[in-house]
C-alpha positions, 0 to 999 in steps of 0.5 A: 878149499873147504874145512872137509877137503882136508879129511882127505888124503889128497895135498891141498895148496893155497896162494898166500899174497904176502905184505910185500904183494909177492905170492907165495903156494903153500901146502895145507898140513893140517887144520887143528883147534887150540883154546876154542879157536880153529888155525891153519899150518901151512908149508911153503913149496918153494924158497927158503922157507920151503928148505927150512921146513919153516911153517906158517900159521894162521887163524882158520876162519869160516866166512858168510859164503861157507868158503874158508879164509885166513886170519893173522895172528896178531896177539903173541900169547894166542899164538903161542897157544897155536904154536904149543898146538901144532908142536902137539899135533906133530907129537901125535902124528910122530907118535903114531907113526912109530905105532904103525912102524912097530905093527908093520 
């Protein structure tokens, strides 16, 4: 997966390997920036996570090959910051659907 298979409409997933060395796929939802910083929301597919709508960020990173890669996010304030990011992200995709909805 690269940053620009993203702009498309097309549904991306990826594998998580998980501490316990389980796998989990996940859905990208979004790439987004946050306080100089890139982060990645993904949306597991199956479990109770899944059924939840619970979401996982991580930090989104570039690495030498040019292919994308993940970061936990350790520190609690960067990932509030994240988090107040996403939730901001979701207003505006909330936003302008209700937009769409009244143009239709």
């Amino acid at each position: 997966m690269r940053k620009e298979d993203l702009d498309n409409d097309e549904e991306i997933t990826v594998t998580l390997t998980l501490e316990d060395d389980s796998e989990l796929e996940c859905t990208v939802l979004t790439v987004f920036e946050a306080a100089g910083r890139e982060y990645i929301a993904l949306l597991p597919t199956t479990g109770e996570d899944a059924e939840n709508g619970d979401v996982y960020l991580y930090r989104f990173i570039e690495t030498d090959d040019e292919e994308p890669g993940i970061e936990d996010i350790e520190d609690d304030e960067e990932f509030q910051i994240a988090s107040d990011a996403f939730d901001e992200y979701l207003d505006n995709i909330e936003f302008d659907e209700l937009i769409i909805d009244d143009e239709e």
